[in-house]
C-alpha positions as CSV (number, residue, x, y, z in Angstrom):
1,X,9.4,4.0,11.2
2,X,11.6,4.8,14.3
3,X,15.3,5.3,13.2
4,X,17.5,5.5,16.4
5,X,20.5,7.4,17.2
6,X,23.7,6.5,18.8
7,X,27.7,6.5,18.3
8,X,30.0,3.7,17.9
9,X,32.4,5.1,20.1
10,X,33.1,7.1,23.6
11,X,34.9,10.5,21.8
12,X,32.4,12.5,20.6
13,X,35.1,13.3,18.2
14,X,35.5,10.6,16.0
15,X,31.1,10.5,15.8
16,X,31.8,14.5,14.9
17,X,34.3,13.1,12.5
18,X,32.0,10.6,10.8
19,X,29.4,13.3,10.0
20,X,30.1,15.5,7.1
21,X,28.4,18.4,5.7
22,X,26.7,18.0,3.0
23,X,27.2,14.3,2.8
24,X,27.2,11.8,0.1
25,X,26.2,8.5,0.9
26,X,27.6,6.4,-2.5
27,X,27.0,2.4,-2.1
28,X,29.7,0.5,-0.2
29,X,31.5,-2.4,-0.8
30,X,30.8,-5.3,1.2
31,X,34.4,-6.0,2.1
32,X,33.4,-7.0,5.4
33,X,30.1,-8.3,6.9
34,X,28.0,-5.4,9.2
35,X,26.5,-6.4,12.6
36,X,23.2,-7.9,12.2
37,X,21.2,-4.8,12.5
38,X,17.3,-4.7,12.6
39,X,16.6,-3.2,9.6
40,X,19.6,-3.3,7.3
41,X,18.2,-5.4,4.3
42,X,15.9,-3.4,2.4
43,X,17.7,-2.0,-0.4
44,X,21.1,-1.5,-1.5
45,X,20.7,2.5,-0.9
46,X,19.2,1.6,2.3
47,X,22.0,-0.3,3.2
48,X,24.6,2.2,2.5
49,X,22.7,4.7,5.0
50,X,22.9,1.9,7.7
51,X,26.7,2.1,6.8
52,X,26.8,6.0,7.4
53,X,24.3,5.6,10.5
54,X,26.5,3.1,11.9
55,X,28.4,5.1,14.6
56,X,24.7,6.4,15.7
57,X,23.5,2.5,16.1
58,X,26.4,1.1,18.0
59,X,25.5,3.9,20.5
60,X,21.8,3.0,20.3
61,X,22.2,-0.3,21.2
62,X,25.5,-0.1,23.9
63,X,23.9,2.7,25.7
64,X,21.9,2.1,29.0
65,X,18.4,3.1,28.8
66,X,18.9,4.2,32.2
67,X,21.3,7.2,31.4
68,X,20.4,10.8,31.6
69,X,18.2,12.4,28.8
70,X,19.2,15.0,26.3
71,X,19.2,18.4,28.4
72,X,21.6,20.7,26.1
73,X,19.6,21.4,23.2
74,X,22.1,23.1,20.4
75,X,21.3,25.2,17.4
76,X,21.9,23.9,14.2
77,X,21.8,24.9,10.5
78,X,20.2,22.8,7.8
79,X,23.9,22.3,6.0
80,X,24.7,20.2,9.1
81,X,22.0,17.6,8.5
82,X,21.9,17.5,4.5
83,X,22.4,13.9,3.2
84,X,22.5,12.7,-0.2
85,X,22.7,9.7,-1.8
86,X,23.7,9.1,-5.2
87,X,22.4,5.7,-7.6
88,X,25.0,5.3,-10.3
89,X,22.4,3.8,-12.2
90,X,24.1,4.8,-15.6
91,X,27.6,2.8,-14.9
92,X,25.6,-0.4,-12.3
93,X,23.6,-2.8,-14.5
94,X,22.8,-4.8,-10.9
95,X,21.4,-1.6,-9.4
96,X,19.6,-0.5,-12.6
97,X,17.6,-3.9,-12.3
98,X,17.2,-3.5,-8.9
99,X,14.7,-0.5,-9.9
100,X,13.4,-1.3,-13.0
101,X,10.1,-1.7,-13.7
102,X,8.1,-3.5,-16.6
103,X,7.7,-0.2,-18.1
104,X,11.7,0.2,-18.2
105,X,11.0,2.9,-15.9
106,X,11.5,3.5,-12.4
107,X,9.8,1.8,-9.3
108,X,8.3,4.7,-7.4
109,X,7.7,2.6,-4.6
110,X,11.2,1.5,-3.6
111,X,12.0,5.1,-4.2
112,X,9.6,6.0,-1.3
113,X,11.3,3.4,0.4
114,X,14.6,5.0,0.4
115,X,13.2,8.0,0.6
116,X,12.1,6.7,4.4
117,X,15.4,5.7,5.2
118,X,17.1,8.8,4.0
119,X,14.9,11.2,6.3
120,X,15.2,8.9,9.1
121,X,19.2,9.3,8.9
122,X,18.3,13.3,8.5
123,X,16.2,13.1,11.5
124,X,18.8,11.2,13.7
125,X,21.6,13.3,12.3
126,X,19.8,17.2,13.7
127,X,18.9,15.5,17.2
128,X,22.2,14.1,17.8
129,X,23.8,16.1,20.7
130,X,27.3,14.5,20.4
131,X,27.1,13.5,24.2
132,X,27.8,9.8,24.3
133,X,26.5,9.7,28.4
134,X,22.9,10.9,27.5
135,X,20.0,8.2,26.2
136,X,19.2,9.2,22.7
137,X,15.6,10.2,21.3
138,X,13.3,7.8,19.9
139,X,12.4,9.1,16.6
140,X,8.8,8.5,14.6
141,X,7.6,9.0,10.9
142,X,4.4,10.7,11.9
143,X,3.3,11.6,8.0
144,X,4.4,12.6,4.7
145,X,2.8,16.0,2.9
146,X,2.6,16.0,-0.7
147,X,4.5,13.6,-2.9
148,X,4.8,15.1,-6.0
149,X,5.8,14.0,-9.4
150,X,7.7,17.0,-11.5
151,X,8.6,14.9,-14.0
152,X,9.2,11.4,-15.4
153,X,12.3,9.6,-13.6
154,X,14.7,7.4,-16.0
155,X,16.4,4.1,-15.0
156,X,19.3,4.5,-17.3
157,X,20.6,7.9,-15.9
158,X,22.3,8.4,-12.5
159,X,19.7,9.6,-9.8
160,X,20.5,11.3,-6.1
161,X,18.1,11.9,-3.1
162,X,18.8,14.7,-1.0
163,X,17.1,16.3,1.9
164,X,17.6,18.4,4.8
165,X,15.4,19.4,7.8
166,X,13.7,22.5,7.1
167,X,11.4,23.0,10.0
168,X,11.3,22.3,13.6
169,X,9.0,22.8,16.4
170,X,9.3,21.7,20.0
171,X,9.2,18.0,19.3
172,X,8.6,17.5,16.0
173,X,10.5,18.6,12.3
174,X,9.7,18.5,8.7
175,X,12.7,17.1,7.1
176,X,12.3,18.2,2.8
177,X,13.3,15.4,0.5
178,X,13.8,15.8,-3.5
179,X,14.8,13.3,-6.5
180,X,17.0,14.7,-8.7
181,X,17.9,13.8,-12.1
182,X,20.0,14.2,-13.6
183,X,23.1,14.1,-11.2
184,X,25.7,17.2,-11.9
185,X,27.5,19.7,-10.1
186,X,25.4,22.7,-10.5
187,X,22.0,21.7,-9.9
188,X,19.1,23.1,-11.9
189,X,15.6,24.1,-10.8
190,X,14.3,21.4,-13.8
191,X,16.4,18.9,-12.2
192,X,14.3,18.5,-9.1
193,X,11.8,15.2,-10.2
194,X,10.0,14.7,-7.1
195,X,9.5,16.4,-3.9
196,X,8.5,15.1,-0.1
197,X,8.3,16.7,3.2
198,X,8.8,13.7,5.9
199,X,7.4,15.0,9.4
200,X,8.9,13.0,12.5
201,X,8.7,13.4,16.3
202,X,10.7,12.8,19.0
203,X,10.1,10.5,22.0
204,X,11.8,10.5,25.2
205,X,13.1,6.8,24.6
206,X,12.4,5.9,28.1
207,X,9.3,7.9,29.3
208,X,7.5,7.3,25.4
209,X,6.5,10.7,25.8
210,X,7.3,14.0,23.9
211,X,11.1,15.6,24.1
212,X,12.4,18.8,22.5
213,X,14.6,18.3,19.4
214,X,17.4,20.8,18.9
215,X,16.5,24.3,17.6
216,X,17.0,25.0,13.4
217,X,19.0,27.7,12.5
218,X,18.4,28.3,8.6
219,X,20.8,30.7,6.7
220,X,20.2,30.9,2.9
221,X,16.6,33.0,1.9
222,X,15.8,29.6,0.7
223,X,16.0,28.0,3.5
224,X,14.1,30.9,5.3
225,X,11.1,30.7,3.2
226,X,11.2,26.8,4.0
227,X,10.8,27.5,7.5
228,X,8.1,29.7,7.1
229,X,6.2,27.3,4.6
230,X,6.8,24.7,7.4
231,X,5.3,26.9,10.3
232,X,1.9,27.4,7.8
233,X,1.7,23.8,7.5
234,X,1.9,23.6,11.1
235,X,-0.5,25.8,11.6
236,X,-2.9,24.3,9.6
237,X,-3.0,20.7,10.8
238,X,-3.4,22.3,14.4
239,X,-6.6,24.0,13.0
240,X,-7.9,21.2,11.1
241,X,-7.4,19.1,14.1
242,X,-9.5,21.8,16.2
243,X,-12.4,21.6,13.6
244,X,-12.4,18.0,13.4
245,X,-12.7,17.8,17.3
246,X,-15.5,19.7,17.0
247,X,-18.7,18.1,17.8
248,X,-21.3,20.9,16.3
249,X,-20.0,20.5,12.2
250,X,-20.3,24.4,12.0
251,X,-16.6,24.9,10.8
252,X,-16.1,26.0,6.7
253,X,-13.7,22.8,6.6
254,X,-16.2,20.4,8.1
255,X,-19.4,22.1,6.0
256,X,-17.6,21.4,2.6
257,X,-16.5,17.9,3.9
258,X,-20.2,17.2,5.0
259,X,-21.9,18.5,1.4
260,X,-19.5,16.5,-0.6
261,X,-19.7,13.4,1.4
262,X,-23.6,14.0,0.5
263,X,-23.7,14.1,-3.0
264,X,-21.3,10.9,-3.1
265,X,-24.0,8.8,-1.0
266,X,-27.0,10.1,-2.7
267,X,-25.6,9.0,-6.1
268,X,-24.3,5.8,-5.0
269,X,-27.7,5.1,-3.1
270,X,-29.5,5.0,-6.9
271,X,-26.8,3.0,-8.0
272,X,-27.5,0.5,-5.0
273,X,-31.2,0.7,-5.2
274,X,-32.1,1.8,-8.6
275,X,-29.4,0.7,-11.0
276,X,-31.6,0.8,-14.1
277,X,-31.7,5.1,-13.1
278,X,-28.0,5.2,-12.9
279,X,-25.3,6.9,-14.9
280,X,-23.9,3.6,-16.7
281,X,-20.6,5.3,-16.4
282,X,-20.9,5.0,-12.7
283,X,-19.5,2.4,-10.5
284,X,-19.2,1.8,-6.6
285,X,-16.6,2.5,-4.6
286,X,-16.5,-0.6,-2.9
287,X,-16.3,-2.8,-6.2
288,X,-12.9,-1.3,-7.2
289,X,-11.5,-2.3,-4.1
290,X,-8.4,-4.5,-3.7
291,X,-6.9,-5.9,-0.6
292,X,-3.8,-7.4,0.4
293,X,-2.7,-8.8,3.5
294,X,1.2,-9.8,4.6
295,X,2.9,-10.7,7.1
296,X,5.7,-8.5,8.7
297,X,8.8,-10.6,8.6
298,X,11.8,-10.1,10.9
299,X,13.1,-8.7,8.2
300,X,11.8,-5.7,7.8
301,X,12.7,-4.5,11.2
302,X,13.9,-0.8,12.0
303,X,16.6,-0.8,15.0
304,X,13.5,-0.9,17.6
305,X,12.0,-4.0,16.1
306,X,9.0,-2.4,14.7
307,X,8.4,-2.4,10.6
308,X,10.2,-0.2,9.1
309,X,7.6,2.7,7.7
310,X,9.3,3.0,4.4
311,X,8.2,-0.8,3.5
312,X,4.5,-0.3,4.3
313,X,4.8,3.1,2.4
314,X,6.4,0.8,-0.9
315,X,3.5,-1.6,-0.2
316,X,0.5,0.9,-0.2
317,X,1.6,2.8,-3.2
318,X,1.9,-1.2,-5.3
319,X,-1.5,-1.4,-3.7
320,X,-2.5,1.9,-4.5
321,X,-1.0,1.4,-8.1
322,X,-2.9,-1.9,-8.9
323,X,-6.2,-0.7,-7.5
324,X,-5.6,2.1,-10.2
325,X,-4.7,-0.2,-12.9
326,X,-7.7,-2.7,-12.7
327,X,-9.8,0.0,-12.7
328,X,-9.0,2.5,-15.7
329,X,-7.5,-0.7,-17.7
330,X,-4.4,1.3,-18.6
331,X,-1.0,1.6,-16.5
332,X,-1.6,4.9,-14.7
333,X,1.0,7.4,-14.3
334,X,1.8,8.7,-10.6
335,X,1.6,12.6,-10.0
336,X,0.8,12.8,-6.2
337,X,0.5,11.5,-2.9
338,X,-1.6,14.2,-1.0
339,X,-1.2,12.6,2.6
340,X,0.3,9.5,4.1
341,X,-0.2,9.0,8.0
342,X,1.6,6.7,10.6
343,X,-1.1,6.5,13.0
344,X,0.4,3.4,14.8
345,X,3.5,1.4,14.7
346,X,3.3,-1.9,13.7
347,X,5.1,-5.1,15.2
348,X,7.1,-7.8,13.1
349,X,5.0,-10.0,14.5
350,X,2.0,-8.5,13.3
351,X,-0.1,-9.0,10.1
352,X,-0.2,-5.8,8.1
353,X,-3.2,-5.0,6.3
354,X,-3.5,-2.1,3.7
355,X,-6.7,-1.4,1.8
356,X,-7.5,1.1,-1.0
C-alpha cells in the first residue's frame, strides 16, 4: 500500500486546521458525493479516513511532480499523529453486519484491512511538512510485526482503532496500532484486544528512491520505551538480513534454521517413500495447501493506482483461515500473525496470487 500525502488547499493553515491531535475519525454522512478517489471504496471506516485524508489528497493529485522535495525536516511528537477511529457498532445495525461473521463474531480480516488504512493516514499525517510548494513523499507498507490476539473482539459492542508512530529512522517508521474494546474515556490496560506495529518507508516520489521522514520526538515514558523497543527491532532485522546474506550458513540463526528444516525433510521423505513406516498422524505439507487466485479490480486502488495492501492482507488471512479450517476440521481461533511482508507492489491490472 502507498498512501499519499497532499492538501486541498494553498494556506498551510486551513491543512494545520484540518489535523487535530488526537483525532477521532467517526463515519460521515454522505451528504455530498467525494471526488472519485483511487482507493476510497473498501470499507465504511476506510472511507471515513479518505474523508479526514482528503486535504492531503487534493494536494497529492494538484501538485506538480516537478516541485522541489521535502528539505525542512521538523520534529514531531507522537500526540501529533495519533488517529482513532471509532465503530459504533452497539447503536449501527448496517455497520454491525458489515463485520459479522458466521460465528456472530468479528471479521479479523476486514479489521486488518482498516487497520492498513488507519496507519497509512498515521504515516502521511508525521511526514507532512505543511509546505504546499514541495512534492510530497511516496509512502510504502514494507511489513507488519506481530499481530496479536489479547482477547476475543465482540460485534455487538462499540470498537476503536488507534495508533500512533512510535519509531522512526532515516526513511522508514514503525507506526503501533491497537483494537480496543470496549470504547470509554479512561482506557484500561484489559481493553487493548489486538496489537500491530505497521512499518512503512518513504520514497522520494520522483527519484523512487529513499528520503528522510521527519524526526520523532516522544514525551510520555511510554512512548520512550516504544522507541526503544522499535530501535531493537530495527536492529534485529538488520542482523538477520546480514546472516541471511551470508553465503557460509555458520551464523546461530541460520544453523537452527538449517537443523529444523532437516528434520522436516527427513520425516516427510518416509512419508513420500515409505508411507506404510510413517506416523499415521502425519501428513504433507503440500496436501493441505489451498490456493486462490483474483483479479485486482480498479477498485481496490490506493491513490497511486497500485492495490491497496490492506485488501491483500484481508485476503491472505481468509486464505490463511480456510487453509486452517480444512485442515483441523474445526473453526480455528486467530492468536497471531508473526510476520507479513510487502515485497512488491502489485498493479490493478495484475492477477494476485496468494498461497498457504
Amino acid at each position: 500500500m502507498e498512501p499519499g500525502s497532499g492538501a486541498d488547499s494553498g494556506d498551510p493553515a486551513s491543512a494545520n486546521a484540518k489535523v487535530k491531535r488526537d483525532m477521532v475519525v467517526n463515519l460521515p454522512h454522505q451528504e455530498k458525493p467525494f471526488s472519485l478517489w483511487p482507493g476510497k471504496y473498501h470499507s465504511p471506516v476506510t472511507a471515513a479516513l479518505w474523508h479526514a485524508r482528503s486535504s492531503f489528497v487534493e494536494r497529492a493529485r494538484n501538485l506538480a511532480m516537478d516541485g522541489p522535495a521535502q528539505s525542512n525536516l521538523l520534529s514531531k511528537t507522537p500526540e501529533e499523529n495519533r488517529t482513532s477511529v471509532v465503530y459504533n457498532f452497539a447503536s449501527d445495525k448496517t455497520l454491525r453486519e458489515e463485520y459479522r461473521n458466521p460465528w456472530n463474531s468479528i471479521r479479523i480480516g476486514k479489521l486488518l484491512e482498516d487497520l492498513d488504512a488507519l496507519a497509512g493516514t498515521i504515516a502521511v499525517k508525521h511526514c507532512s511538512d505543511s509546505d504546499h510548494t514541495t512534492r510530497p513523499l511516496l509512502l510504502v507498507t514494507a511489513s507488519v510485526d506481530k499481530i496479536s490476539m489479547k482477547k476475543r473482539l465482540r460485534v455487538d459492542v462499540d470498537l476503536q482503532l488507534a495508533g500512533a508512530v512510535a519509531w522512526v529512522g532515516r526513511s522508514s517508521m514503525e507506526i503501533r496500532m491497537e483494537v480496543i474494546q470496549p470504547v470509554r474515556e479512561t482506557m484500561d490496560k484489559d481493553d487493548v484486544a489486538l496489537i500491530a506495529n505497521f512499518t512503512f518507508v518513504a520514497r522520494d516520489w520522483k527519484t523512487q528512491k529513499a528520503a528522510p521522514v521527519n524526526f520523532l520526538v516522544p514525551q510520555t515514558e511510554e512512548e520512550k520505551q516504544l522507541f526503544a523497543m522499535g530501535n531493537a527491532r530495527d536492529a534485529h532485522r538488520k542482523k538477520l538480513r546480514m546472516e541471511s546474506s551470508s553465503s557460509n550458513g555458520s551464523s546461530p540463526f541460520l544453523k537452527q534454521y538449517n537443523d529444523r528444516l532437516t528434520q522436516v525433510l527427513r520425516e516427510g521423505r518416509v512419508l513420500c517413500e515409505m508411507p506404510a513406516l510413517a506416523d499415521r498422524n502425519s501428513i504433507l505439507m503440500r496436501d493441505t495447501r489451498l490456493e486462490n487466485a483474483i483479479i485486482c479490480q480498479p477498485q481496490q486502488r490506493n491513490m497511486h493506482g497500485r492495490i491497496f495492501g490492506g485488501f491483500l492482507m484481508r485476503r491472505a488471512f481468509e486464505i490463511a483461515f480456510s487453509t486452517a479450517y480444512v485442515f483441523g476440521g474445526i473453526r480455528p481461533l486467530f492468536l497471531e500473525v508473526d510476520h507479513v511482508d510487502f515485497r512488491r507492489p502489485s498493479t490493478w491490472s495484475n492477477h494476485g496470487f496468494m498461497l498457504k
